[in-house]
C-alpha positions in Angstrom: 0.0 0.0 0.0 1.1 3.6 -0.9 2.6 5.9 2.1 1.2 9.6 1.7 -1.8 9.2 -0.5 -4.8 9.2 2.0 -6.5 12.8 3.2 -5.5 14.1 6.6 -9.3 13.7 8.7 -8.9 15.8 12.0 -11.7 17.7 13.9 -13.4 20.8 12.4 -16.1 22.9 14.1 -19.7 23.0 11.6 -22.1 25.6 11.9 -25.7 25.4 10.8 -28.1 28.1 9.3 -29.6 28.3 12.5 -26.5 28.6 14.6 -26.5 25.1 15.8 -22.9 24.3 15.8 -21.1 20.4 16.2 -18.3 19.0 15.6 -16.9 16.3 13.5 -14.2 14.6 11.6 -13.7 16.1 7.9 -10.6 16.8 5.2 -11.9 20.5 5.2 -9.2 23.0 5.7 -6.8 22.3 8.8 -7.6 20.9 12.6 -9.7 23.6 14.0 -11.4 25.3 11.1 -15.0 26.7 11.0 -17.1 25.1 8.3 -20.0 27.3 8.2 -22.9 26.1 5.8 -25.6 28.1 3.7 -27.9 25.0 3.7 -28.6 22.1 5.9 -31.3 19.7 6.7 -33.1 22.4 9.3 -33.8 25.1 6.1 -33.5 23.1 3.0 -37.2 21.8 1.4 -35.4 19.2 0.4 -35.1 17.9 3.6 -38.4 19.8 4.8 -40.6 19.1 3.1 -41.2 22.2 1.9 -42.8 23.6 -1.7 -41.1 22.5 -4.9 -41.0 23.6 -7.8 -41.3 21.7 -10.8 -40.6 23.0 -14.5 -41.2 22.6 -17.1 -38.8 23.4 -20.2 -40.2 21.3 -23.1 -40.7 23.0 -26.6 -43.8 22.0 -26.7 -45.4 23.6 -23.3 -43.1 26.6 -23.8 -44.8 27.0 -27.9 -48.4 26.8 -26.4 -47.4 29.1 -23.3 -46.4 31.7 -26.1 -49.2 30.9 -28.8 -51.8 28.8 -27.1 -54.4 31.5 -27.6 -53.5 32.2 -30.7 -56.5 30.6 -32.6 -59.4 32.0 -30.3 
């Protein structure tokens, strides 16, 4: 097995959108580091449950979005 080819893990500090904060084990950065995210589980919809949004970008849909009441 190769010496020196595996990542460094040490502790980092992680701080939610919410200002929860734990820590963990991580390659981010160096031991100590603040990882501070912009999305996690407590905000996302993803994780939620919140509204989505579905669209829909097929030629078709967008020709009778533009021309559907063309005709009347």
């Amino acid at each position: 097995m190769k010496k020196d080819i595996h990542p460094d893990y040490h502790m980092i500090k992680v701080v939610m959108t919410n200002g929860e904060t734990f820590e963990t084990r991580s390659t981010y950065g160096k031991p100590g580091d603040t990882l501070n995210l912009d999305i996690d589980p407590t905000s996302h919809p993803a994780w939620t449950g919140g509204p989505q949004k579905l669209q829909d970008k097929g030629r078709v849909s967008q020709f009778n979005k533009k021309f559907g009441n063309f005709g009347l």
